[in-house]
DRENBA-499804 format. One record per residue (C-alpha): residue in one letter; x, z, y; residue number from 1. Coordinates in Angstrom, 2 decimals, always signed. Example, Ala and Ser with C-alpha at 12.3 -4.5 7.8 and 13.67 -1.06 7.14 Angstrom:
// residues 2
A  +12.30  +7.80  -4.50  1
S  +13.67  +7.14  -1.06  2
This chain:
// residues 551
X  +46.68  +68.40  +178.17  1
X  +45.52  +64.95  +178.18  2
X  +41.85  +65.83  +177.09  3
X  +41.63  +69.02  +179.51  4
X  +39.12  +70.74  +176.99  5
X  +39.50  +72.55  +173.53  6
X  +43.65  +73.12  +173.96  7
X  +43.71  +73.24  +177.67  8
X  +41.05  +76.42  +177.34  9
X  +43.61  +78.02  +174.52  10
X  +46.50  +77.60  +176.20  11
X  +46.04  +78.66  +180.00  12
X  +44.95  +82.07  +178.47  13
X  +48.04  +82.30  +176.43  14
X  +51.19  +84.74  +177.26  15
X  +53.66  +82.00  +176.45  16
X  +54.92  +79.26  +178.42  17
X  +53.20  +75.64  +177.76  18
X  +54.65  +72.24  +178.97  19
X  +53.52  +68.82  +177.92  20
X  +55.54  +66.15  +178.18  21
X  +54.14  +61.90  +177.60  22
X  +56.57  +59.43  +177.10  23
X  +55.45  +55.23  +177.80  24
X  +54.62  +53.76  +175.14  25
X  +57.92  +52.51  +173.57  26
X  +59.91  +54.16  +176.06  27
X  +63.43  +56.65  +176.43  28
X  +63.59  +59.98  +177.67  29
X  +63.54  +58.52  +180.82  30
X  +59.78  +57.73  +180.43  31
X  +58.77  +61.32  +180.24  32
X  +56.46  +62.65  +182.83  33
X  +54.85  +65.87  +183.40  34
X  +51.70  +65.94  +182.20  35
X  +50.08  +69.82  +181.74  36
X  +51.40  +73.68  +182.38  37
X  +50.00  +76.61  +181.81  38
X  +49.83  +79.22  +184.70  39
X  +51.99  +81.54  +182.20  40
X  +54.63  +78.53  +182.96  41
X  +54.49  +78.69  +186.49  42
X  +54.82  +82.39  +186.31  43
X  +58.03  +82.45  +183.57  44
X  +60.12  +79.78  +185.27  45
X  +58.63  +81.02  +189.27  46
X  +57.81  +77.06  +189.99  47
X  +54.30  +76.12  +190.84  48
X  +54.69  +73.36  +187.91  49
X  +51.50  +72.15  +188.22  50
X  +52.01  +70.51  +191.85  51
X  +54.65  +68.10  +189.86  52
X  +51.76  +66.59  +187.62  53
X  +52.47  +63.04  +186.80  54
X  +56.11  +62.93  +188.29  55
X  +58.87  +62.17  +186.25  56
X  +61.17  +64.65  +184.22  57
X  +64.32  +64.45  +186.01  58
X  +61.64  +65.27  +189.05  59
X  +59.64  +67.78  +187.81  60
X  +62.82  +69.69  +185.78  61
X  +65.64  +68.82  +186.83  62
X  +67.79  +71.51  +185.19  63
X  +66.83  +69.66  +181.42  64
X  +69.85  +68.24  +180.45  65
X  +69.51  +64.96  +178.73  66
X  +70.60  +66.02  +174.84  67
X  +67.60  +68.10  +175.34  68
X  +65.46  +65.10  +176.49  69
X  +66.45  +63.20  +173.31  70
X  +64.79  +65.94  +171.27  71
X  +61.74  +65.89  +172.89  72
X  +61.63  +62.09  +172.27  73
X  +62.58  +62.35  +168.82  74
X  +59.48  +65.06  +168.33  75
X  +57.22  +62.67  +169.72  76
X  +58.58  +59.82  +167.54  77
X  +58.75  +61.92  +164.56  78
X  +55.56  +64.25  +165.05  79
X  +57.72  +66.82  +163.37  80
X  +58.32  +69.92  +165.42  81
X  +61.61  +71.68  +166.28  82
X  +63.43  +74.71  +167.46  83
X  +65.31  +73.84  +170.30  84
X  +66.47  +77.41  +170.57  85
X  +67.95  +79.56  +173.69  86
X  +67.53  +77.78  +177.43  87
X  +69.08  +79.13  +180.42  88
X  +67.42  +77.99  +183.89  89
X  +68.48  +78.50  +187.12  90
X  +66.03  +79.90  +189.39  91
X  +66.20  +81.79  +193.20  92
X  +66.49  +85.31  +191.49  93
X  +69.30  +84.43  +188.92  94
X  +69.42  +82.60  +185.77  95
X  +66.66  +83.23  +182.98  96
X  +66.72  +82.99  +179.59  97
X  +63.90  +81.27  +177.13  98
X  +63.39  +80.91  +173.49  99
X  +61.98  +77.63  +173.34  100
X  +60.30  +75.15  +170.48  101
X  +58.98  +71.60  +171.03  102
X  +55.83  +70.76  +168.60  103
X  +54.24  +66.89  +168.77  104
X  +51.07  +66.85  +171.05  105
X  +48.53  +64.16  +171.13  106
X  +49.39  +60.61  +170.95  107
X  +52.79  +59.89  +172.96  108
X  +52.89  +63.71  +173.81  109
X  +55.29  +67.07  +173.33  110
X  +54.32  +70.22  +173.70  111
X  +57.42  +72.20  +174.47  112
X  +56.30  +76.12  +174.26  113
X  +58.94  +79.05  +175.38  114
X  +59.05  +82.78  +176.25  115
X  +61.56  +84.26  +178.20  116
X  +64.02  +86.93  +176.47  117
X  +66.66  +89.17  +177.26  118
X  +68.60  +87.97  +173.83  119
X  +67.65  +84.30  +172.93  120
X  +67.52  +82.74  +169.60  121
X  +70.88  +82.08  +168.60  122
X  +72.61  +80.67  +164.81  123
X  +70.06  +81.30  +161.53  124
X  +68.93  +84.84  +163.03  125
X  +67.61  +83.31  +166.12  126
X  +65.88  +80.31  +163.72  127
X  +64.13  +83.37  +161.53  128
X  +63.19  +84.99  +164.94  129
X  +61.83  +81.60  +166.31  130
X  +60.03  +81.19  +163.10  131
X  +58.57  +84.74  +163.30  132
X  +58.14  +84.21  +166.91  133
X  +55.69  +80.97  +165.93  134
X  +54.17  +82.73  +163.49  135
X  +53.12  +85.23  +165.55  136
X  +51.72  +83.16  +168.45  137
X  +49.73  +81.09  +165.56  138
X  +48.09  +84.49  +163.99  139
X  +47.21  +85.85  +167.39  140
X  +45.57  +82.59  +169.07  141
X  +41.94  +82.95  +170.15  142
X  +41.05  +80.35  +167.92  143
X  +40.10  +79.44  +164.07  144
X  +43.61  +77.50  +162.77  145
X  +44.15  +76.18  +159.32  146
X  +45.79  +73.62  +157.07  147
X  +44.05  +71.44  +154.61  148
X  +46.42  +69.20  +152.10  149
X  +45.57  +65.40  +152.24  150
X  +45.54  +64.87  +148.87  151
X  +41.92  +67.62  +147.45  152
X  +42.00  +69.08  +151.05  153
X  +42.03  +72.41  +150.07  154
X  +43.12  +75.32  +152.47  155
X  +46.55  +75.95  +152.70  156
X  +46.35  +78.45  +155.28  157
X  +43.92  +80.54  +157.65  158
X  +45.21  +82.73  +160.82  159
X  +43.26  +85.89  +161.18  160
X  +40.71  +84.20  +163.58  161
X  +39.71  +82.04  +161.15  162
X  +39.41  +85.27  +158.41  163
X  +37.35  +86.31  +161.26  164
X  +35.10  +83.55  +161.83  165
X  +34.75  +82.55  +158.32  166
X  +34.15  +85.96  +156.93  167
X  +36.51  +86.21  +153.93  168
X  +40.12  +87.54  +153.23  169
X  +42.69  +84.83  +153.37  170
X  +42.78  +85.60  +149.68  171
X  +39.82  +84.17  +149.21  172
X  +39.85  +80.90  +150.96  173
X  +43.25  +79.72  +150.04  174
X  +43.39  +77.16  +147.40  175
X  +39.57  +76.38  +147.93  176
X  +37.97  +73.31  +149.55  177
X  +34.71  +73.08  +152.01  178
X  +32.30  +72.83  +149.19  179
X  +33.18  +75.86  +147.44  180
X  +31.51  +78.02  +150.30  181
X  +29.69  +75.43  +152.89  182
X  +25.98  +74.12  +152.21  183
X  +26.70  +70.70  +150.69  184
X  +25.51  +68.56  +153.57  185
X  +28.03  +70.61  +156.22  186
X  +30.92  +70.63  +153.40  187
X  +29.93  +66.72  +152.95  188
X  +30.37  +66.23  +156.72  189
X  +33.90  +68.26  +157.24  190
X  +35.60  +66.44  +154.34  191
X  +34.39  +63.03  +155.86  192
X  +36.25  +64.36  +158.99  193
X  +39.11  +64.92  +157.28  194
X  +39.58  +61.92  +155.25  195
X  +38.58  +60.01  +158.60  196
X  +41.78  +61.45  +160.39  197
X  +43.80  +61.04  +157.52  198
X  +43.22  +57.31  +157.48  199
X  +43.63  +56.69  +161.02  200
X  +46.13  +59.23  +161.53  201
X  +45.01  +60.02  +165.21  202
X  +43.61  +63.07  +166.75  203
X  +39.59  +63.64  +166.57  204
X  +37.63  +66.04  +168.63  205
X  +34.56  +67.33  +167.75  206
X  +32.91  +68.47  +170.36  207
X  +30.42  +71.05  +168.79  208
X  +29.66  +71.31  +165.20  209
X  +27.69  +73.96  +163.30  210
X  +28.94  +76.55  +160.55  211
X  +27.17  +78.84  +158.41  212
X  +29.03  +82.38  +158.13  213
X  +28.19  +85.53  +157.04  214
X  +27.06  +86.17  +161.03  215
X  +24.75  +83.44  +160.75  216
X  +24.99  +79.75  +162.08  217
X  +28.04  +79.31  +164.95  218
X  +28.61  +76.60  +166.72  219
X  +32.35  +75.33  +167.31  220
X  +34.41  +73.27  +169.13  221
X  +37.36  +71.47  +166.50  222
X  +40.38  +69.23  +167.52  223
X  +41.64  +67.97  +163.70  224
X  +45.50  +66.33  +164.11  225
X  +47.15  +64.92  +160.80  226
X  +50.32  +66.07  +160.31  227
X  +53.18  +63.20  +159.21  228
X  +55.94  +63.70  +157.15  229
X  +59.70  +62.01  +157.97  230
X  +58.07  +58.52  +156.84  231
X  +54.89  +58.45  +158.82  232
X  +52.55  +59.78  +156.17  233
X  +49.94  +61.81  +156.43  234
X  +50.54  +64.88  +154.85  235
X  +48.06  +67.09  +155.83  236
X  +45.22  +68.46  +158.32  237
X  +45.83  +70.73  +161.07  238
X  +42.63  +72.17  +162.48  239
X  +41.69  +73.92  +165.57  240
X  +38.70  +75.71  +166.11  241
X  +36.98  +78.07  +169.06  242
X  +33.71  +79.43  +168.71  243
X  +31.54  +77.68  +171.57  244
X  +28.52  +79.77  +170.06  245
X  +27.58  +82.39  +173.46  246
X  +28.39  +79.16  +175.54  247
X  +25.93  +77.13  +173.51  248
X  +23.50  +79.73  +173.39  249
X  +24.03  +80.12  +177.55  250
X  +23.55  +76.26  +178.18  251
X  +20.40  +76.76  +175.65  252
X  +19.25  +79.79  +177.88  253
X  +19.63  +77.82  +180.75  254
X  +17.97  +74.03  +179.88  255
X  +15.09  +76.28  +178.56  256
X  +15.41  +77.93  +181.68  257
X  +15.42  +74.45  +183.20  258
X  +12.71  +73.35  +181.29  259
X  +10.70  +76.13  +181.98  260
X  +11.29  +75.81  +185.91  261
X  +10.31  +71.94  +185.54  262
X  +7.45  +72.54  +184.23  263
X  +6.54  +75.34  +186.62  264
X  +7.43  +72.75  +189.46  265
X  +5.37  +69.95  +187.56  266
X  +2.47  +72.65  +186.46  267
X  +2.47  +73.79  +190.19  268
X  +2.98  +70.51  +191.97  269
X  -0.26  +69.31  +189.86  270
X  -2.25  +72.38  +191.69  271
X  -0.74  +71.19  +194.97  272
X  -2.53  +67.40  +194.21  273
X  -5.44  +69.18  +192.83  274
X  -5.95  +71.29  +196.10  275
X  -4.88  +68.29  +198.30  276
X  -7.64  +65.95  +196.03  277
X  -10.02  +68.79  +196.58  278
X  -9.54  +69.09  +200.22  279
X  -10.08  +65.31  +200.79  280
X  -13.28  +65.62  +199.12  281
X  -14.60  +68.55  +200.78  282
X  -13.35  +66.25  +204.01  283
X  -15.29  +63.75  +202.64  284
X  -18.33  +65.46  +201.57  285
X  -18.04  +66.95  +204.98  286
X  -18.17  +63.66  +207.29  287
X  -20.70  +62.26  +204.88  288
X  -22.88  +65.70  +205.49  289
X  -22.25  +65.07  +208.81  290
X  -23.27  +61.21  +208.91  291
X  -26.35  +62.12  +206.67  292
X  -27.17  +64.75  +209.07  293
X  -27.11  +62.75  +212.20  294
X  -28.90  +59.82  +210.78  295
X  -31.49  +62.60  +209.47  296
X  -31.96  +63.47  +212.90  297
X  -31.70  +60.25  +214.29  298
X  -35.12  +59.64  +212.14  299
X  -36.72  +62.84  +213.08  300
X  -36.31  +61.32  +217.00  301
X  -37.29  +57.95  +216.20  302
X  -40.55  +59.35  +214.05  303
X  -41.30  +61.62  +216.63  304
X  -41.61  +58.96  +219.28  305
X  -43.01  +56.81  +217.05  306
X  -45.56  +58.86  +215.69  307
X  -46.27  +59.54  +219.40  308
X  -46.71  +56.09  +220.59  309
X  -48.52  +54.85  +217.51  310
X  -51.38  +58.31  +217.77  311
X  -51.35  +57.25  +221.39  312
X  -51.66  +53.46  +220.86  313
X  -54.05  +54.13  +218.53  314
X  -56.40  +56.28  +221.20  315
X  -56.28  +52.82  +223.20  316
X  -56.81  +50.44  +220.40  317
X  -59.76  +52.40  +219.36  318
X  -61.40  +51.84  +222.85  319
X  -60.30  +48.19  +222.39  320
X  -62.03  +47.60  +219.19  321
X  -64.71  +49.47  +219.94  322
X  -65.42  +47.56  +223.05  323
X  -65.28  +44.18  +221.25  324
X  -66.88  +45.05  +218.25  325
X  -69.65  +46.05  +221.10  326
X  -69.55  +42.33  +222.97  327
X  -69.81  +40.55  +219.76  328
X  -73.05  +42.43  +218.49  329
X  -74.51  +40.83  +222.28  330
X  -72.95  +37.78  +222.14  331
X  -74.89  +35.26  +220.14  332
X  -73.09  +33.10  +217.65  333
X  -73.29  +29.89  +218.68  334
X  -71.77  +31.19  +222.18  335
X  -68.18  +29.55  +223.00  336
X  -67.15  +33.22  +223.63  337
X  -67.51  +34.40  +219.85  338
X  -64.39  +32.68  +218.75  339
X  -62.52  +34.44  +221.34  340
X  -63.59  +37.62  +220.86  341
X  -63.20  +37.52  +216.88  342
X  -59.48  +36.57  +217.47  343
X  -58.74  +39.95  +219.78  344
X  -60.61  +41.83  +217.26  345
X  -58.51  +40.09  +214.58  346
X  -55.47  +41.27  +216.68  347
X  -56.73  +44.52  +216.86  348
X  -56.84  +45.00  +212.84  349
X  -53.33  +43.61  +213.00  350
X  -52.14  +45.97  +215.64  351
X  -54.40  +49.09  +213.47  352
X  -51.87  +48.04  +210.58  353
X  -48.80  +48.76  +212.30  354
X  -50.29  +51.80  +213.58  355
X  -50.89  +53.00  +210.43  356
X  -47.14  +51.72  +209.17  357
X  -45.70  +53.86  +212.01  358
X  -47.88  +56.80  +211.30  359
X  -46.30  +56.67  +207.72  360
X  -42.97  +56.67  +209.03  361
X  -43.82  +59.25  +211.29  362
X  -45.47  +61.60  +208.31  363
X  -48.48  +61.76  +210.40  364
X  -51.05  +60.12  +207.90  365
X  -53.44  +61.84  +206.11  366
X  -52.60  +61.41  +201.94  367
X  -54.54  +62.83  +198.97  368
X  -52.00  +63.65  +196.20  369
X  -52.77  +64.17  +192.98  370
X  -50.80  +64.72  +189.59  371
X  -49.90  +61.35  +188.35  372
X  -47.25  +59.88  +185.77  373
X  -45.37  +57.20  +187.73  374
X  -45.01  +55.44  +184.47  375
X  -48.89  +54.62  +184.81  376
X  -48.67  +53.44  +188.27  377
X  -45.69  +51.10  +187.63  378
X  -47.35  +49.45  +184.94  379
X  -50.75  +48.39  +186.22  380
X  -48.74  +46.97  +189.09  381
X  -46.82  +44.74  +186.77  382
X  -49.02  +41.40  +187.01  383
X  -49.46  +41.81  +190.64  384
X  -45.94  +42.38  +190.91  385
X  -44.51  +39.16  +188.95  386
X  -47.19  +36.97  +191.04  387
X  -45.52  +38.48  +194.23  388
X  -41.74  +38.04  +193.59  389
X  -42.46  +34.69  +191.85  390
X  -41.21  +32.44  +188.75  391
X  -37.51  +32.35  +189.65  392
X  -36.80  +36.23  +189.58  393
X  -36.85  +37.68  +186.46  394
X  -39.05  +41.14  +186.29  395
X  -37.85  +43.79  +184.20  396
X  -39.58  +47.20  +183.73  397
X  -37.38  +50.18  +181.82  398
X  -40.03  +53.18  +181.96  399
X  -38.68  +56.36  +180.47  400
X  -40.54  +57.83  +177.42  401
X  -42.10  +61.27  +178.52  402
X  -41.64  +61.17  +181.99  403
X  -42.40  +63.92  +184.44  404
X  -46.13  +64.31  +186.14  405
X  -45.32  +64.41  +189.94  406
X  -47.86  +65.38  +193.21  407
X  -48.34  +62.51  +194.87  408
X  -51.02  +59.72  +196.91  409
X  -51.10  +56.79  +193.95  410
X  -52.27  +54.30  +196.80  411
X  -48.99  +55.34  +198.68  412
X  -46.49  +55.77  +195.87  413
X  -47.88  +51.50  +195.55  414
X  -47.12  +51.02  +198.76  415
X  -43.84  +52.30  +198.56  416
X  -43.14  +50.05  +195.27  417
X  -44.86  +47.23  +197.32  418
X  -42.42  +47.28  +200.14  419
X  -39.10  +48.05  +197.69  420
X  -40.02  +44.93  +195.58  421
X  -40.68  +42.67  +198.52  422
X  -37.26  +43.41  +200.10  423
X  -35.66  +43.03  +196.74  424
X  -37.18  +39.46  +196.79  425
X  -36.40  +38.54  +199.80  426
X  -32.65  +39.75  +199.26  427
X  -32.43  +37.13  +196.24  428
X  -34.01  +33.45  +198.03  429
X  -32.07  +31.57  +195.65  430
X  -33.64  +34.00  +192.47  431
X  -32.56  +36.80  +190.77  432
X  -32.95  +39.96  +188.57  433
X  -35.25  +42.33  +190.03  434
X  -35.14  +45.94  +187.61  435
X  -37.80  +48.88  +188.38  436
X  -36.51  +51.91  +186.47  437
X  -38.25  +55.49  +185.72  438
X  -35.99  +58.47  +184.38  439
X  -36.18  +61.94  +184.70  440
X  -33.20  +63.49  +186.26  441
X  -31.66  +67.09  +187.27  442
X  -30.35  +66.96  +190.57  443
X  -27.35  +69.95  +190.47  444
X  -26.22  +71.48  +193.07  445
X  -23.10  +68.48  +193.34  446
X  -25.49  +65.73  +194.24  447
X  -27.78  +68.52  +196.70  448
X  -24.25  +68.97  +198.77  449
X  -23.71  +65.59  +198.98  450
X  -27.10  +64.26  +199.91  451
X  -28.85  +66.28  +202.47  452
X  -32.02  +67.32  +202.81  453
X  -32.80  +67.59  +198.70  454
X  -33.27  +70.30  +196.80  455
X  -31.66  +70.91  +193.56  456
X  -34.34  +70.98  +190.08  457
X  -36.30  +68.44  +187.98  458
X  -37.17  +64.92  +189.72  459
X  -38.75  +62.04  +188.21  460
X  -36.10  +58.75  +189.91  461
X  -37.69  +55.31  +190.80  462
X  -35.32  +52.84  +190.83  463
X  -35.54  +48.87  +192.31  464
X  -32.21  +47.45  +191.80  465
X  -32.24  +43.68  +193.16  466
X  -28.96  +41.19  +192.25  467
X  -29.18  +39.70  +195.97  468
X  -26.78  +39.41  +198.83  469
X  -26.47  +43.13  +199.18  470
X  -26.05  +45.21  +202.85  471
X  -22.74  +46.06  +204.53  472
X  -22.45  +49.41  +206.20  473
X  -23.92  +48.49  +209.33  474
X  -27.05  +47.20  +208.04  475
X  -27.25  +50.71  +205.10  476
X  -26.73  +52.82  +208.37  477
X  -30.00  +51.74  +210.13  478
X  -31.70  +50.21  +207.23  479
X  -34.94  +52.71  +207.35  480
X  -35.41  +52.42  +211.28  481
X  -38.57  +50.83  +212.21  482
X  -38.62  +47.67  +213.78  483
X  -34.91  +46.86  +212.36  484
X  -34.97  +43.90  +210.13  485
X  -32.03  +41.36  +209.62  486
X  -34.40  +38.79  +208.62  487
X  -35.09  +35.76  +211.47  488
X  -37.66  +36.40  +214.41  489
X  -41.11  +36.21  +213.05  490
X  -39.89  +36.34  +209.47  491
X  -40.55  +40.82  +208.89  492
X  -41.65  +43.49  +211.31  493
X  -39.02  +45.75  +210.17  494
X  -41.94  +48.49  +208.90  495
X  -41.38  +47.86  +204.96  496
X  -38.55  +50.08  +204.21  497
X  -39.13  +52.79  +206.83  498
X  -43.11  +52.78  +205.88  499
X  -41.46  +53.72  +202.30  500
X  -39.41  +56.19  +203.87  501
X  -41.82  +58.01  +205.60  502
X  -44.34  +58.11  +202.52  503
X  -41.48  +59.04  +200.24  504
X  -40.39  +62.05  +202.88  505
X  -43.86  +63.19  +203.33  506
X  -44.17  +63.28  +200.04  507
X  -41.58  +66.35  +199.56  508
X  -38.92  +63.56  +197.80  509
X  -36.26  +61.61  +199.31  510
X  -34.98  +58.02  +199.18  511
X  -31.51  +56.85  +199.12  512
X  -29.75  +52.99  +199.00  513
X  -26.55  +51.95  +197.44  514
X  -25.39  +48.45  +198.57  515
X  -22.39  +46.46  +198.68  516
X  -22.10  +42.66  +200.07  517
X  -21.99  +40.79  +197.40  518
X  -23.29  +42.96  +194.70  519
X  -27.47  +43.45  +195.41  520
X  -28.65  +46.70  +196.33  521
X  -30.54  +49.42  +194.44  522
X  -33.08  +52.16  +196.35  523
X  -33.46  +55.43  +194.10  524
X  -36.34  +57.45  +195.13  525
X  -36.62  +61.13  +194.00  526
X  -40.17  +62.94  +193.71  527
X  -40.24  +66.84  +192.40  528
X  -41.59  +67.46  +189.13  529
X  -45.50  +69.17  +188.98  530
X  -46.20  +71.35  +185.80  531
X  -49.70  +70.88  +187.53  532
X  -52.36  +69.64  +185.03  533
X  -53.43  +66.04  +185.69  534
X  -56.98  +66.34  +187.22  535
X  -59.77  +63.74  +185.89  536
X  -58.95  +60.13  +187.33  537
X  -59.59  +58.94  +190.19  538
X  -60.56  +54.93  +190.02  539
X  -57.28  +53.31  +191.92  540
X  -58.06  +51.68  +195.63  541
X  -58.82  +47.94  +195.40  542
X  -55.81  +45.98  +194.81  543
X  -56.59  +43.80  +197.74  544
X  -55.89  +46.21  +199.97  545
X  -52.35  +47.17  +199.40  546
X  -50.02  +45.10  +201.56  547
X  -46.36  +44.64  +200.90  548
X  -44.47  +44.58  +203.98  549
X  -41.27  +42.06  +204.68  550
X  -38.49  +44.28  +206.39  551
């Protein structure tokens, strides 16, 4: 059939021979062409019918005579079936006889349905047998049929499929309409239908629709034709129904089934990213272990040899200074000598500094911790500090309320804050922000695997955050390495920030720098947390002999 779905699934399971015929619009028996058997065709007549598809009549059956044609125009002129009665074809085993009845199909269509017999329908007997014969193959279909009038659309008729489907006795349902047993809404729906195919007077296929019966809701599949009368009119509804319910309820099964398997896919392709993520962070983690580790031991070999150098240097100097401070107590002072030998010693003192810069590094000076609150030592470094970064970089102090005691040398800890606030300045020549922060913190276990060497547990955090030119990676990578300094030749020693570093390491905490071109730079330094007791104060060193150092 032309829409290959509802009537094509009916009738290639049916017994009974089924031909449809479509004639041009406006066009003669000559017009007709094949358009649809059923394999029960093919079998009853012993001619693959279905390989003639689309040909023409005379083609496809030749052995129609043309009186016979007309009638199968007329039906699909008229839409009014017809008996055509007994047919004789020839065929390669002998002549058979068929019974055979032509009923309007869709549109421009004929449905010409036939069985074969050993007596065929012949004068009013064979009519009543025809008629019984229809009747028959209309009870028995697979699917709901019945007949509504056009005027109250009220049943006219049910076969027992639709008794079936429905629920009630024929009795029951003939004479009534939709609303009498449908929930109003579904009734509502159906009668629109209806009247919609009355008006138009063309086929309408619905391809699934629910219905409440007394099994519970199923879901059909309806083809509704309007039958016409001599003049046209449309006299009534024919309607064709097969239960699509275990089909629905399959496809259901299987887009749930669907669903289900998408979302396993999606739920499982997620874990695959996750994993993959997690893998390129323990990759990650794992070079920057690697880097940290190298540069960690990178600084052990550099502080070893210069904590070597500077004891040794410091042997000599000693001698040096010792020796001059010995020719100046001879030499008198008006002597043209004096001046010479106070610059050498001066030289000396300068040389005794770096010593003691590389001895920090090194963690090979002597310290005397004690339990101080960092908060204290920040603050009575605040005038100093403003008078050493100048008037166009704005000071800001952001000390934590309650902060931790931690173990440490005060006169070192300034040092440290010394040297951090001097590079700061020097990162910002045009001016800047310069921010010294206290918090306490909780390193966790995260942060210990991705910064090596510190152990997890309470830390008090000094921060100097700067809003200067900031460091690339090359400069970060070597930026604690004595005697490395991007500043011009004569302009830093390169001691500030790994004089820090040492004093921060040797005092059990650990320094780290975050940088980006561009964007300033901000050193963190982490000291343990003491539940130690503060022990009485100790007055501070005189200020004049801290000395911030230019890296």
């Amino acid at each position: 059939m032309a829409d290959g779905g509802l009537c094509q699934a009916i009738l290639d399971s049916a017994p009974l021979g089924f031909v449809a015929l479509e004639m041009d619009e406006g066009g003669d028996e000559s017009s007709l062409r094949l358009s649809y058997a059923n394999p029960a065709a093919c079998e009853l007549t012993g001619v693959d019918l279905r390989r003639s598809i689309g040909r023409k009549i005379g083609e496809a059956l030749p052995w129609i005579v043309p009186t016979r044609l007309r009638t199968y125009v007329q039906v699909c002129k008229t839409r009014k079936a017809r008996t055509v009665g007994a047919v004789t074809v020839p065929g390669a085993g002998g002549e058979r006889s068929f019974n055979v009845g032509a009923f309007p199909g869709p549109e421009r269509s004929v449905v010409i349905v036939f069985e074969r017999v050993e007596q065929p329908f012949c004068g009013d007997s064979g009519a009543r047998r025809m008629s019984r014969f229809l009747e028959s193959l209309l009870e028995n279909l697979p699917a709901m049929m019945f007949v509504k009038d056009a005027r109250e659309l009220r049943f006219e008729w049910f076969n027992r499929e639709g008794e079936a489907l429905i629920g009630l006795p024929r009795a029951e349902l003939i004479g009534k309409r939709d609303h009498d047993f449908f929930p109003k809404e579904q009734a509502d729906s159906f009668v629109a239908n209806d009247r919609e195919v009355l008006r138009r007077k063309t086929i309408q296929d619905i391809a699934e629709e629910p219905v409440q019966t007394p099994r519970g809701t199923r879901w059909l599949h309806t083809r509704k034709i309007p039958l016409l009368d001599d003049r046209g009119e449309a006299r009534h509804v024919l309607g064709i129904s097969v239960d699509i319910t275990e089909m629905k309820r399959a496809q259901e099964t299987l887009r749930a089934s669907h669903e289900e398997l998408e979302r396993r896919v999606a739920q499982r392709t997620d874990e695959l990213q996750l994993e993959i993520a997690e893998r390129f962070r323990a990759e990650d983690a794992l070079q920057r272990t690697e880097q940290q580790l190298r540069q960690a031991q990178k600084m052990e070999a550099i502080g070893r040899l210069a904590g070597g150098i500077a004891h040794d240097f410091n042997n000599v100097l000693s001698v040096v200074l010792s020796y001059c401070d010995l020719m100046l107590d001879r030499v008198e002072q008006d002597s043209p000598f004096r001046s010479d030998l106070e610059e050498v010693r001066r030289a000396g003192e300068r040389a005794a500094g770096l010593i003691r810069q590389l001895l920090a590094f090194s963690r090979k000076q002597v310290l005397q911790p004690r339990v101080v609150d960092l908060n204290e030592v920040v603050q009575a470094m605040r005038r100093m500090l403003q008078r050493l970064v100048g008037e166009n970089v704005e000071l800001e102090l952001r000390c934590a309320p309650r902060l931790g005691r931690v173990r440490v040398d005060p006169a070192q800890i300034e040092q440290v804050v010394m040297n951090l606030v001097v590079n700061a300045r020097d990162a910002m020549p045009t001016g800047g922000k310069l921010t010294i922060e206290t918090a306490n913190v909780e390193l966790d276990e995260k942060f210990v695997s991705e910064h090596l060497g510190v152990r997890p547990g309470a830390h008090v955090m000094l921060a100097v955050s700067d809003t200067g030119i900031g460091m690339d990676k090359e400069t970060l990578a070597r930026i604690f390495e004595p005697f490395f300094t991007t500043k011009e030749t004569g302009k830093g020693t390169g001691l500030g920030l790994s004089t820090a570093f040492g004093i921060v390491k040797q005092s059990a905490g650990s320094i780290w720098v975050y940088s980006e071109p561009g964007k300033g730079a901000t050193f963190k330094v982490y000291l343990p947390v003491t539940l130690d007791v503060p022990a009485e104060r100790v007055p501070p060193a005189p200020r004049s002999e801290l000395h911030g150092t230019r890296s």
